[in-house]
N, C-alpha and C positions, 0 to 999 in steps of 0.2 A: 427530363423525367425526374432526376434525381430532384433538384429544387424546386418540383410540385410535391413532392412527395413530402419534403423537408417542409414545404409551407403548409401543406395538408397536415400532417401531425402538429404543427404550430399553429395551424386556425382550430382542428378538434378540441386540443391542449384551452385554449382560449374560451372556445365551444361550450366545453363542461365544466370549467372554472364559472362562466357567465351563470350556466341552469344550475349552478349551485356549489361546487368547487369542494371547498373545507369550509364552505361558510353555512352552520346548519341554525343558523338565527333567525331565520325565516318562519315565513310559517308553515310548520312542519303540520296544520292541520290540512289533511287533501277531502277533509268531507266521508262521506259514506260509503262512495268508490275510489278504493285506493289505484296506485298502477299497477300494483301486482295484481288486482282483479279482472284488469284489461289485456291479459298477455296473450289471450288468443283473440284479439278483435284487430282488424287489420287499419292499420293507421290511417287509413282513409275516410275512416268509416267515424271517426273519435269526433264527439263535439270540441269546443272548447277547454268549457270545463274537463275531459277526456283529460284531454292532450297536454293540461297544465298538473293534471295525478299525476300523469307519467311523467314528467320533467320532475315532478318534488319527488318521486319516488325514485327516480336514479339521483338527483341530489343527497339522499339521504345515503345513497348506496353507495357512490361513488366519490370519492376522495381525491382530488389533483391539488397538491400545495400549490404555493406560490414559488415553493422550491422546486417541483416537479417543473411551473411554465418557465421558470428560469434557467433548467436544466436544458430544456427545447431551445429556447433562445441561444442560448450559450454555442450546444451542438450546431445548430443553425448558422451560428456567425462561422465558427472553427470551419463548417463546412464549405464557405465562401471565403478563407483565408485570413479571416480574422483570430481573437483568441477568444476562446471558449470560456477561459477560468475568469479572466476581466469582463466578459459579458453579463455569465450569470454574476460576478459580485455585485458588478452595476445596477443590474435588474434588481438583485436581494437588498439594495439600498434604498430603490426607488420607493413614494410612497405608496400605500395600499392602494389601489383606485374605488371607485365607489360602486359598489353593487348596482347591475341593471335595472333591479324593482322585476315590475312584472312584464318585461320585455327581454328579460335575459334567457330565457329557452325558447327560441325562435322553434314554431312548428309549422312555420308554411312548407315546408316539400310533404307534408304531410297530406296535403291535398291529393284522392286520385292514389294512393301507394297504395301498393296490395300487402305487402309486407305488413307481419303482426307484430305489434307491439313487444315480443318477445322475443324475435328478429333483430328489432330495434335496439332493444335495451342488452341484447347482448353484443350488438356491434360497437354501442357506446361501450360498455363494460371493456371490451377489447384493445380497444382505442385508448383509454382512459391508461390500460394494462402498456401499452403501446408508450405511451407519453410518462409514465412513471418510468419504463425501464429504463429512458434517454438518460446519460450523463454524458458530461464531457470525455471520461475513459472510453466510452464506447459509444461512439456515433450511433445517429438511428440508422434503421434498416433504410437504404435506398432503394429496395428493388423498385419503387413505386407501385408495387398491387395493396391493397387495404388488407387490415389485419384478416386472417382467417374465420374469426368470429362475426366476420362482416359481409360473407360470401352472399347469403340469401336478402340482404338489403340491397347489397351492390347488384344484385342482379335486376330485383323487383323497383327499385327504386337509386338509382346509382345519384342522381341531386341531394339524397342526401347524406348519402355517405362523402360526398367531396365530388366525387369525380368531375363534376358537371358536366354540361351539356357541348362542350367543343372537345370532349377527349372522348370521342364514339369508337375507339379502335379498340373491341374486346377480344381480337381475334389470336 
């Protein structure tokens, strides 16, 4: 449990760096309907175009450096016996990678979710809250439950909060 949890905050951390990170060069136009306009439509419900507002509008909102995934990384390795401080320096070396384009906020679980968009964007918010607090000083949380801002996703929609579909024990 503990290193699904650890990997689960390292795919999120990954996750929101992809649908937009600290890289706000993109194009920040989302059109006529923003995603803050969609925050009571239930993500099932979002066209395309929807559901790509909503990923540049937490883009815009949310911020994970390259120091925050390296800080995951780091705690990650320390948590499997490695060292944490020679992790992240290695990560902080490495070069930049290339931005997804327009495949980097994946919204397939989006299909069929009854959860609303403001559900959503507050469980990434959490998450995102989640992966900035990791440092090497202080590991992340292991209990393995998802952040509390993520309760009503994980319920309505638990694929895409991480959980998947082989860890059905909510009892």
């Amino acid at each position: 449990m503990t290193r699904m949890k650890l990997l689960g905050l390292l795919m999120a951390g990954l996750a929101l760096a992809a649908c937009g990170g600290d890289d706000d060069g993109g194009n920040g136009d989302t059109g006529s309907q923003s995603g803050g306009d969609l925050d009571g439509k239930q993500l099932g419900q979002l066209t395309a175009a929807d559901s790509q507002a909503v990923c540049q509008d937490l883009a815009a909102s949310i911020n994970v450096t390259k120091e925050d995934l390296c800080e995951v990384a780091g705690a990650f390795a320390g948590a499997f016996g490695g060292d944490c401080e020679a992790t992240k320096a290695e990560c902080m070396s490495a070069p930049e990678q290339p931005s997804q384009g327009d495949g980097g906020c994946s919204t397939e679980g989006f299909a069929g979710c009854t959860a609303t968009v403001a559900e959503y964007k507050a469980c990434m918010k959490a998450q995102a809250d989640g992966v900035k607090a990791i440092t090497c000083a202080t590991p992340p949380d292991t209990s393995g439950e998802p952040p509390a801002g993520c309760a009503a996703l994980t319920e309505k929609c638990p694929e895409i909060v991480g959980s998947g579909e082989t860890d059905g024990e909510g009892s």
